[in-house]
N, C-alpha and C positions, 0 to 999 in steps of 0.2 A: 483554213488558217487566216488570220485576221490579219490586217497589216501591220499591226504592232510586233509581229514576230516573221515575216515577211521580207527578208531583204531585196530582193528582185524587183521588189514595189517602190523599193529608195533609190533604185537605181541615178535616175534624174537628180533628184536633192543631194546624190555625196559625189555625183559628176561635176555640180555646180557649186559643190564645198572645195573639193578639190583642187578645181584650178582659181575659186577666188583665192584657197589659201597659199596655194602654191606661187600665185601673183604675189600677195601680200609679205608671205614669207623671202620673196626674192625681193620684193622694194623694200624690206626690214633690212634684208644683208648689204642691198648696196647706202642704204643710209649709213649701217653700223661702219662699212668700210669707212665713208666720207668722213664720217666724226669720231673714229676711233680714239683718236686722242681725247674727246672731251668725256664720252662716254667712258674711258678707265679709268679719266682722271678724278670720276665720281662712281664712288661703288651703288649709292643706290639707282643710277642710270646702268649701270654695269649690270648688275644682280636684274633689273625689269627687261634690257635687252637680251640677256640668255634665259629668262623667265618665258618672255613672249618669241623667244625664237624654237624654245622645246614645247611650247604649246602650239604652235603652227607645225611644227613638223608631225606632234602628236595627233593631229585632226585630219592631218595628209596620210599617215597610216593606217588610222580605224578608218577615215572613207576609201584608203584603194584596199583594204579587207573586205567592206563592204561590197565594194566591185569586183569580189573575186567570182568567178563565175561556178554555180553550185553552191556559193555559203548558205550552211544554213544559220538559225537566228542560235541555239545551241552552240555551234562555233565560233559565233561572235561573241556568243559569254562566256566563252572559255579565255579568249584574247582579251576580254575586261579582267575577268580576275587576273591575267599577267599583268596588262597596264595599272590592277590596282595595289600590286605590290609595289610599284614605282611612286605610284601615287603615295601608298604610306609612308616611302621611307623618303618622299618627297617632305612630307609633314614633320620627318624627325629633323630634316635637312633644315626646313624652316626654324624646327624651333632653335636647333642649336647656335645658327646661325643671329638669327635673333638674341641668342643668351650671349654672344662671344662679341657683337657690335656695339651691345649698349645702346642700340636706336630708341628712338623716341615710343613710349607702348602703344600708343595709337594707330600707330605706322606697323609694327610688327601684327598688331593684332588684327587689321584691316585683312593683312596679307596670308597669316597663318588662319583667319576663318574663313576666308576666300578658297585657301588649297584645302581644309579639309571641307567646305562645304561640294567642291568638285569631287574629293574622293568620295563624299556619301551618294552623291548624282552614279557616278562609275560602278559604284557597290551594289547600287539597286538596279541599274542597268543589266548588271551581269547577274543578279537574283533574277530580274525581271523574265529574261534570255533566255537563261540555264531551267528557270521551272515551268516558261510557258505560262505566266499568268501577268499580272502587270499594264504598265505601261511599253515595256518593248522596248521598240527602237524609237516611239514620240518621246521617250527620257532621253535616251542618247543624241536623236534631232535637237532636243532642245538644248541641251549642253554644247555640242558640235557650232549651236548657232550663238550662244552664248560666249563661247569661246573665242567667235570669231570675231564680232565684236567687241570684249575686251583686249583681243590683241589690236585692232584698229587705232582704239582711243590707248594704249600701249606707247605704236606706234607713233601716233600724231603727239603725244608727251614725250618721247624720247628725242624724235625730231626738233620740234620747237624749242627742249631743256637742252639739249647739245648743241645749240646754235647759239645760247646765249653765250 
């Protein structure tokens, strides 16, 4: 078996996913605490702080699945197909939200090709997984590492737009 359907082999990379996100997601909550007021007082800092807080918690769950002991790569795309019914009605969430705000279309479109470009990454993941051919889990690594980064620069935009 190849590492691409191998979780045992990822051991290290979602050990070190894990607690960077589990850091990251816990210095998100105590900034959101500090700045509560400014961050509600503007929804699209509102809407990017519970955006990037259900995206940390979602990287902290597929890597402690990945660390369950005995996964196999099959089980782990059975748990994308769930997280990709979230994911869809993530996209229905988007749009509606977007039709009900009246925001600027640049801004809504930025954001609704961003979540459905993550749900195609999750879709192929969990084909990849499920039939044993693919990319594997280097799709899902690379999303995982994707994600984590964009919650970073998230963060560092939430931070610096609530202190003005």
């Amino acid at each position: 078996m190849s590492d691409a359907f191998s979780p045992e082999t990822w051991h290290d990379f979602y050990v070190a996913c894990t607690g960077a996100t589990a850091a990251l997601a816990g210095l998100l909550f105590v900034a959101m605490s500090l700045h509560l007021n400014a961050i509600l007082a503007r929804p699209l800092l509102h809407r990017r702080a519970v955006i990037t807080l259900v995206a940390l918690l979602t990287v902290i769950v597929v890597s402690g699945i990945l660390l369950a002991p005995g996964i196999d790569a099959r089980a782990v795309g059975a748990v994308l197909v769930i997280l990709l019914v979230f994911d869809v009605a993530g996209v229905g969430v988007a749009f509606r939200s977007a039709a009900r705000s009246g925001e600027i279309a640049s801004r809504v479109l930025g954001r609704i090709t961003l979540t459905v470009g993550v749900t195609l990454i999750v879709g192929y993941s969990a084909w990849s997984l499920l039939s044993g051919s693919g990319l594997g889990l280097y799709a899902l690594a690379g999303l995982v590492g994707l994600t984590i980064v964009w919650s970073v620069i998230n963060c560092w935009t939430l931070l610096t737009a609530s202190a003005e």
